[in-house]
MDAnalysis code that builds the backbone (N, CA, C; Angstrom):
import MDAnalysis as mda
import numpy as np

u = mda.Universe.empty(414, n_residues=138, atom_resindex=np.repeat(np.arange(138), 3), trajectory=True)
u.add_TopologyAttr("name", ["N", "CA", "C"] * 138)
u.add_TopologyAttr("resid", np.arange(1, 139))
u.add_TopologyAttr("resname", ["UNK", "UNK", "UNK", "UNK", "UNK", "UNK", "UNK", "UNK", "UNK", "UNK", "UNK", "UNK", "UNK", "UNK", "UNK", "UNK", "UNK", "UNK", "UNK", "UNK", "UNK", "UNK", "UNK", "UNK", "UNK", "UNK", "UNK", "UNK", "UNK", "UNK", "UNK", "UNK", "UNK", "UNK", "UNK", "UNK", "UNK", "UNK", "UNK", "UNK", "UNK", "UNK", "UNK", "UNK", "UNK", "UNK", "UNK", "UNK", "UNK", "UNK", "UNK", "UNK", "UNK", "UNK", "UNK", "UNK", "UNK", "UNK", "UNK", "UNK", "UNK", "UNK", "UNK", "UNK", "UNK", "UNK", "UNK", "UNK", "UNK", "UNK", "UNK", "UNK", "UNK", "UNK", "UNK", "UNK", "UNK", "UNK", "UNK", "UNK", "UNK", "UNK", "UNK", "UNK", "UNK", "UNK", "UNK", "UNK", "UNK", "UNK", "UNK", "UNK", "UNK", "UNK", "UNK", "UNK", "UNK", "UNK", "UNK", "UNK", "UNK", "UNK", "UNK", "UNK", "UNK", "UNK", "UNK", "UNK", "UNK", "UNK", "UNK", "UNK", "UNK", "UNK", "UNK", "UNK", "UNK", "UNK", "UNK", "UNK", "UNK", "UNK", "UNK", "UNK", "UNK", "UNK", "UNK", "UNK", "UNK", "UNK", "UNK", "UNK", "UNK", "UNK", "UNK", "UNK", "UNK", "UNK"])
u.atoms.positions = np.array([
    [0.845, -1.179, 0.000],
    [0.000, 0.000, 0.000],
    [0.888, 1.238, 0.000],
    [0.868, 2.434, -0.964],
    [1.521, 3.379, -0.821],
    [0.811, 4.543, 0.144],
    [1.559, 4.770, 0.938],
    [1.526, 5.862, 1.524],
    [1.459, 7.627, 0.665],
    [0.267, 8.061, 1.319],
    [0.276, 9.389, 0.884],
    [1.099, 10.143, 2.087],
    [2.152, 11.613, 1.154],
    [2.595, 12.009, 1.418],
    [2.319, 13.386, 1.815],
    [1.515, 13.642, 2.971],
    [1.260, 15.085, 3.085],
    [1.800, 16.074, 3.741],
    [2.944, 16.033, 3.165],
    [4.448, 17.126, 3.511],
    [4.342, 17.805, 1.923],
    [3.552, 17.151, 1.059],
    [3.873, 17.841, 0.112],
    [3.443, 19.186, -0.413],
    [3.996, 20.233, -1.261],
    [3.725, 21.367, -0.993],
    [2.454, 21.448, -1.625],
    [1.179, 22.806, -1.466],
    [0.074, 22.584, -1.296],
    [0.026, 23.485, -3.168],
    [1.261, 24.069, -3.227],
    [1.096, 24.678, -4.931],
    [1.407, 23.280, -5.792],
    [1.260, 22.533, -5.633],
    [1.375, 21.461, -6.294],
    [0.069, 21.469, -6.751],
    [-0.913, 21.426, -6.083],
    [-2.156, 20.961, -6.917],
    [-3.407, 22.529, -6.618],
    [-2.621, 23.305, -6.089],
    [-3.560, 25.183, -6.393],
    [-3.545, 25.050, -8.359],
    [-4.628, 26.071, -7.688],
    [-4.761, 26.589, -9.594],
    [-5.181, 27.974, -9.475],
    [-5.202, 28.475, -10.161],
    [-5.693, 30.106, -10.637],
    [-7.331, 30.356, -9.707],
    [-7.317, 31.389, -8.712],
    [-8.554, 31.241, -8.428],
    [-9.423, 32.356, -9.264],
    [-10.641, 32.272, -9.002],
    [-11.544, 33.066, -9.969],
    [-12.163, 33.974, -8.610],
    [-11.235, 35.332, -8.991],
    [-11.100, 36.215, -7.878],
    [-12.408, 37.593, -8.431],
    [-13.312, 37.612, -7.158],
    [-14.325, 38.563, -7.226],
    [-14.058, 39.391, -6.485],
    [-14.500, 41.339, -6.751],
    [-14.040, 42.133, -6.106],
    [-15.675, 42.135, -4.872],
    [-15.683, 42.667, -3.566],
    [-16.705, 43.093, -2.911],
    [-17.864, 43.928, -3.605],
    [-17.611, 44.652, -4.902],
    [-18.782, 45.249, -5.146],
    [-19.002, 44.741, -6.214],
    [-19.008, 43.525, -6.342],
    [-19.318, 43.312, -7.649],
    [-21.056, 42.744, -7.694],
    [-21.405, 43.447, -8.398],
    [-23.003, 42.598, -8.293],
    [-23.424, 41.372, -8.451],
    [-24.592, 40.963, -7.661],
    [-24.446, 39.404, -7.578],
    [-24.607, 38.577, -8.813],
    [-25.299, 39.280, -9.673],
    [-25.398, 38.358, -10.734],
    [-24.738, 38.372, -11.625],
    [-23.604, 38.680, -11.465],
    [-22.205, 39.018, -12.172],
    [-21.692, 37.695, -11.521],
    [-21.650, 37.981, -10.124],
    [-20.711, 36.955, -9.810],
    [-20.926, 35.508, -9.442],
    [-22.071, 35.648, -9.514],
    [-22.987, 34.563, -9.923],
    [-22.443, 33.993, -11.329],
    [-22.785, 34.444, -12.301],
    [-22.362, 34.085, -13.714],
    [-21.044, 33.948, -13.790],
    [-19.889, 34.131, -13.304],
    [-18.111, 34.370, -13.048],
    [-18.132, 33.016, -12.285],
    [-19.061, 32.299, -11.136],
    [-18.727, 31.243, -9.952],
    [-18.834, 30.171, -11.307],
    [-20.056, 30.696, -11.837],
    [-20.842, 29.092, -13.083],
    [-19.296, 28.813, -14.053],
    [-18.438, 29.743, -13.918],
    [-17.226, 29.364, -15.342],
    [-16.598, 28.610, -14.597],
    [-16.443, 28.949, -13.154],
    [-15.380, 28.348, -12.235],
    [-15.457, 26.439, -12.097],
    [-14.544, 25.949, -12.934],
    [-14.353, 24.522, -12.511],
    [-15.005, 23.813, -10.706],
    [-14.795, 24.633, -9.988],
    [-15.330, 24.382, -8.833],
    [-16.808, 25.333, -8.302],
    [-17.024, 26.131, -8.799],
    [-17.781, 26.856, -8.730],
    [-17.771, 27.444, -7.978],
    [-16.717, 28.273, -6.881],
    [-15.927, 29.393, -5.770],
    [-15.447, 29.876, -6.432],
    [-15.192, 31.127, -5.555],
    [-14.240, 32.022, -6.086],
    [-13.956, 32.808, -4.544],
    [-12.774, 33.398, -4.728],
    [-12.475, 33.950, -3.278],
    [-12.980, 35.691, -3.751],
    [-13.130, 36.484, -2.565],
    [-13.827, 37.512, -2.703],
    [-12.855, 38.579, -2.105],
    [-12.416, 39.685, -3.043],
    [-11.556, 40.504, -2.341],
    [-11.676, 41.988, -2.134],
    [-11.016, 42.598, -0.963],
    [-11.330, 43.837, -0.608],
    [-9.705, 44.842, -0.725],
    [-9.771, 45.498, -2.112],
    [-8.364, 46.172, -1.925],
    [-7.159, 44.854, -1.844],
    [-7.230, 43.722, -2.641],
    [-6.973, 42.496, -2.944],
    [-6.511, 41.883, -2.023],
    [-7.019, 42.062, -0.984],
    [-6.870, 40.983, 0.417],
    [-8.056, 40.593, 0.255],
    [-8.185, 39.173, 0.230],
    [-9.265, 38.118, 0.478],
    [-9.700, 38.384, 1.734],
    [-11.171, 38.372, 1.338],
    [-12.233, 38.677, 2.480],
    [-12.748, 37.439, 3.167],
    [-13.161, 36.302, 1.618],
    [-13.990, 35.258, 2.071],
    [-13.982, 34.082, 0.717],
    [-14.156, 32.979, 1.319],
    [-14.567, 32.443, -0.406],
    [-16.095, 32.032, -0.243],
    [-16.316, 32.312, -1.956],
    [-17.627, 32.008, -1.861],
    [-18.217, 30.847, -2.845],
    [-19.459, 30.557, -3.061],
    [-19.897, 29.498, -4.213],
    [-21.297, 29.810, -4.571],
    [-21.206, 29.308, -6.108],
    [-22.326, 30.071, -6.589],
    [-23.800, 29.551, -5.987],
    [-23.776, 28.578, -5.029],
    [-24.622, 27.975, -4.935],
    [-25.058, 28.807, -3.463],
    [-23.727, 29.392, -2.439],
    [-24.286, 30.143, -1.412],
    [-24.773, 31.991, -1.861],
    [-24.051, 31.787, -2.866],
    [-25.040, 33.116, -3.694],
    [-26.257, 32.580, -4.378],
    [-26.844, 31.749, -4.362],
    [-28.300, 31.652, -4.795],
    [-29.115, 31.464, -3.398],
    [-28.323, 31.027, -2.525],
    [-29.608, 31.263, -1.513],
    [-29.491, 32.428, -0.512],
    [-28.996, 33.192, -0.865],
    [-28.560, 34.166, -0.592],
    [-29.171, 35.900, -1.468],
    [-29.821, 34.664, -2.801],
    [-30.504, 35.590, -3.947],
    [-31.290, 36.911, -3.314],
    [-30.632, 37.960, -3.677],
    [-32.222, 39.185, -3.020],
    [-33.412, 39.332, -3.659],
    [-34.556, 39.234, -2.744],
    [-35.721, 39.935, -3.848],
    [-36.061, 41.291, -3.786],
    [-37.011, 41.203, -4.497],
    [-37.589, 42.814, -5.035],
    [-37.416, 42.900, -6.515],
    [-36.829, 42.134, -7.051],
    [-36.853, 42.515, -8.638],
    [-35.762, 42.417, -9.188],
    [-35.648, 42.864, -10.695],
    [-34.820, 42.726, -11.341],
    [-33.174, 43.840, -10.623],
    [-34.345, 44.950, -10.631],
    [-33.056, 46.548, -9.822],
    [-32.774, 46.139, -8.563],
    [-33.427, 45.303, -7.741],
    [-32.902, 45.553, -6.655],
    [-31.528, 44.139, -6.635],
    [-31.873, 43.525, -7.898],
    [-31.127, 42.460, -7.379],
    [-29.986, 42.880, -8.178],
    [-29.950, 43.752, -9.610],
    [-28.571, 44.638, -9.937],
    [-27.940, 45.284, -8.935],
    [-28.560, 46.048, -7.921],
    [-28.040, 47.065, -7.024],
    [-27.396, 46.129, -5.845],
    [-27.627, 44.600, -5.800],
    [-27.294, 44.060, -4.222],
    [-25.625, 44.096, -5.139],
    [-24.847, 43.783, -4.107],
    [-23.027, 43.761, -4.473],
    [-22.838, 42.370, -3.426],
    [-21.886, 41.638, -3.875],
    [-21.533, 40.351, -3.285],
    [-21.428, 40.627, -1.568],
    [-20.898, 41.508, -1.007],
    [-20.263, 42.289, -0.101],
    [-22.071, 41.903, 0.762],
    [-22.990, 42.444, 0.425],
    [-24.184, 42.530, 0.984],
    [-25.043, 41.321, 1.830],
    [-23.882, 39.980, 0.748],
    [-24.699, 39.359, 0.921],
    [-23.830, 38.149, 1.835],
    [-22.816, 38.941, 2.083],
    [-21.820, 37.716, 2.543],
    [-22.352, 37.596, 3.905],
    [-22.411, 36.656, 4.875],
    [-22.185, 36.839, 6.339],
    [-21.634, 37.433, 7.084],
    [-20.159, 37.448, 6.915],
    [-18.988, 37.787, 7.756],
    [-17.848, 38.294, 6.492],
    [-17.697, 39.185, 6.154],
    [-16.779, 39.320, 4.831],
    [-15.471, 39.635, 5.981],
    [-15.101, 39.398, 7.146],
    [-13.916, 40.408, 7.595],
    [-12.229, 39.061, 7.769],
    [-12.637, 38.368, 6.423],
    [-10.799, 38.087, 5.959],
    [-11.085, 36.350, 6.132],
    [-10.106, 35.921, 5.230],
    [-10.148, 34.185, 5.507],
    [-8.536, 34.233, 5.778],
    [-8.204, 32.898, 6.061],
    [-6.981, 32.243, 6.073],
    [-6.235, 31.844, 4.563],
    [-5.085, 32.832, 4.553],
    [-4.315, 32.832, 3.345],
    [-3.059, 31.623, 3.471],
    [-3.548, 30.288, 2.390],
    [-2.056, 29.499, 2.879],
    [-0.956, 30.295, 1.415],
    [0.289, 29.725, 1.936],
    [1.179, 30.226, 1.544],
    [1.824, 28.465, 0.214],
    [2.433, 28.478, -0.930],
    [2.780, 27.922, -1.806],
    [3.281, 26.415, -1.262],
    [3.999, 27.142, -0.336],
    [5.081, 25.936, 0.752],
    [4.357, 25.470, 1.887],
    [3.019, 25.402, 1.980],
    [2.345, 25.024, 2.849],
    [2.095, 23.604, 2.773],
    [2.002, 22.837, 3.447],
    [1.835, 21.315, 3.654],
    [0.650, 21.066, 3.066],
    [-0.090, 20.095, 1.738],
    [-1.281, 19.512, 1.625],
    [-1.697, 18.892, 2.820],
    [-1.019, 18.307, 4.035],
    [-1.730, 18.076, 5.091],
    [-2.117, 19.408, 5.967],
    [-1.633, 20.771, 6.144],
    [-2.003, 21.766, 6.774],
    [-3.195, 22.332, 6.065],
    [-3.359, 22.253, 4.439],
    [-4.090, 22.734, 3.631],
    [-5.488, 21.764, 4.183],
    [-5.628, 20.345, 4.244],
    [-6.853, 19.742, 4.423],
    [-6.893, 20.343, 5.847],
    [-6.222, 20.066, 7.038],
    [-6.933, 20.212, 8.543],
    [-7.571, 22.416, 8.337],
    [-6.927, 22.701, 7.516],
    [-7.491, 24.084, 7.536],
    [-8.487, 24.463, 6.964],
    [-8.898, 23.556, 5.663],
    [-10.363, 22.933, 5.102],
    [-11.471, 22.223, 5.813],
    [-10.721, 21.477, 6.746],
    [-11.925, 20.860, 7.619],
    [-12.388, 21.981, 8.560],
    [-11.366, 22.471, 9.433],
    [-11.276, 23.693, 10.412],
    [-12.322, 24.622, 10.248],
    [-11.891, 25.246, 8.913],
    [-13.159, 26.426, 8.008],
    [-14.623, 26.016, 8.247],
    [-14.441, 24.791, 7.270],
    [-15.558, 24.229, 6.499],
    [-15.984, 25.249, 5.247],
    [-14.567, 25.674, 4.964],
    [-14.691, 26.333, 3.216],
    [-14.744, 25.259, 2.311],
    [-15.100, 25.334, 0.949],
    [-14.953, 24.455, 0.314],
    [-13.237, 24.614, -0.389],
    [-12.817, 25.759, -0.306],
    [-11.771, 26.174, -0.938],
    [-10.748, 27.336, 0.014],
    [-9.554, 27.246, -0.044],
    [-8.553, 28.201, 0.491],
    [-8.062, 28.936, -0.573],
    [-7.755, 30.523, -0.333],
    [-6.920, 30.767, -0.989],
    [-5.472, 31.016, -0.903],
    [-4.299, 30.486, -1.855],
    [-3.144, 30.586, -1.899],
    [-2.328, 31.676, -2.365],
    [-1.167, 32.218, -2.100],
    [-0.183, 33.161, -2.156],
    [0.917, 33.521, -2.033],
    [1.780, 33.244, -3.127],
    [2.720, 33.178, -3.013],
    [3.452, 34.563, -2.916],
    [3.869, 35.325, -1.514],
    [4.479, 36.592, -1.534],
    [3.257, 37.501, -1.125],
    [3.572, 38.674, -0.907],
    [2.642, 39.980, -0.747],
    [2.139, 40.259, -1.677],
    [2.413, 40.166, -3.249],
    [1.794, 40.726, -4.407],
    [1.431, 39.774, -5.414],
    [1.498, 38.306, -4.920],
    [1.146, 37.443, -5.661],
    [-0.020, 37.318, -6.093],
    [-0.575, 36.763, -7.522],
    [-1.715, 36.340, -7.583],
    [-2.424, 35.488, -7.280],
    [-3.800, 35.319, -6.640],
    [-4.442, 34.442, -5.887],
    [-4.476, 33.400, -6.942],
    [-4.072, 32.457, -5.805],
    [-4.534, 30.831, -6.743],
    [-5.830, 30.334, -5.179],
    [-6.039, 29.132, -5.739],
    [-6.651, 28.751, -4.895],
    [-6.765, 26.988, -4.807],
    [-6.597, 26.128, -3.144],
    [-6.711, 25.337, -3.668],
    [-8.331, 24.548, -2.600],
    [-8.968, 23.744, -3.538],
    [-9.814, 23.345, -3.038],
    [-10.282, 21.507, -2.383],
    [-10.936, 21.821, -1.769],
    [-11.402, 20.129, -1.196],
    [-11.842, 19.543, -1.944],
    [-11.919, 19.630, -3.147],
    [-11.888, 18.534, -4.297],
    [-10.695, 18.295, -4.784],
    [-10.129, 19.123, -5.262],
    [-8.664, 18.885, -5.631],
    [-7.904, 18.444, -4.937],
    [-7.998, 18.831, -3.514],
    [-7.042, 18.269, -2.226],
    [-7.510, 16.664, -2.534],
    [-8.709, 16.467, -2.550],
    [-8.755, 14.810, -2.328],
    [-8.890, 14.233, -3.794],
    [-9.150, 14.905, -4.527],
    [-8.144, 13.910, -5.951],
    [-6.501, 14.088, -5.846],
    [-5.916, 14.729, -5.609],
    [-4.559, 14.491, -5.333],
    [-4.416, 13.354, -3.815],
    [-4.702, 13.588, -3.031],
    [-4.533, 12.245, -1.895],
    [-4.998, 11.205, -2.660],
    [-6.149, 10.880, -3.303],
    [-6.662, 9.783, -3.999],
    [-5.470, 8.833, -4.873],
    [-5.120, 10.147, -5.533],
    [-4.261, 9.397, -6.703],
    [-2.756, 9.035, -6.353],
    [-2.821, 9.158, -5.190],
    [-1.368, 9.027, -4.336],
    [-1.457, 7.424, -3.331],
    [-2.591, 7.087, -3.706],
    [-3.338, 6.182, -2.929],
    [-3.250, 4.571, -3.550],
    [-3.021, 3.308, -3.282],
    [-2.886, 1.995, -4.160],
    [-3.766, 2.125, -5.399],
    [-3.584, 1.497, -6.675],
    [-4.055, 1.171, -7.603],
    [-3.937, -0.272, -8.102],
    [-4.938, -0.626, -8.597],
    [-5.307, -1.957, -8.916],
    [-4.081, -2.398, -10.248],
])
C-alpha cells in the first residue's frame, strides 16, 4: 500500500482562483462562480481576500424585489462575515491545507505566493483527488 505524502507542498495541486471584487453585483458573480471549474471564487477587498464564496451560497442568498434591486445588491451585501479568511502560503503542507479545510468548512482556500502574488486557490476537491491518486491502484 503506498503511503500518501502530506508534507507535500500545497502549490502542487492550487490553480488560478476566480477572484471577485466586494462590489461586484451578484449576478455578475454569480455568472463568473458558473465558469469556475469548482464553482468558488475567493472575494476581495483592496486584494486581500475577504472570504470564499460558491455560486450555490449566492443563490440562496438571492435578493428579492426585482430585477433593480437584485442589480443594485453587491456580493459584499450578501456575505455573512466578509472580515478576511486564512491565506495558505505555496510551501504550505497539503496536510495543513486539508486540517485548515476541515477547520473552516470552506470548500476552498486561498493561496499566495508573496505579498503581491496572484491568488490561486486550492480546493477540497482537488485536495482529495490528489490524496486519492497518491493512494494503491489496482
Amino acid at each position: 500500500m503506498t503511503t500518501v505524502d502530506l508534507d507535500v507542498p500545497v502549490g502542487t495541486v492550487d490553480r488560478p482562483a476566480t477572484v471577485i471584487a466586494e462590489s461586484t453585483p451578484v449576478p455578475e458573480a454569480w455568472a463568473r462562480l458558473h465558469q469556475d471549474e469548482d464553482g468558488c471564487g475567493v472575494v476581495v477587498r483592496d486584494d486581500l481576500p475577504i472570504a470564499v464564496v460558491t455560486a450555490g451560497a449566492l443563490a440562496e442568498r438571492w435578493p428579492g424585489g426585482g430585477p433593480l434591486a437584485v442589480h443594485r445588491t453587491r456580493v459584499h451585501d450578501v456575505l455573512d462575515q466578509p472580515c478576511g479568511v486564512e491565506v495558505l502560503g505555496p510551501d504550505d503542507a497539503l496536510g495543513h491545507a486539508g486540517r485548515r479545510l476541515l477547520a473552516t468548512g470552506l470548500p476552498a482556500l486561498p493561496v499566495r505566493e508573496g505579498h503581491d502574488g496572484a491568488l490561486r486557490v486550492v480546493t477540497a476537491r482537488r485536495l482529495l483527488a490528489a490524496l486519492l491518486a497518491a493512494g494503491p491502484r489496482p
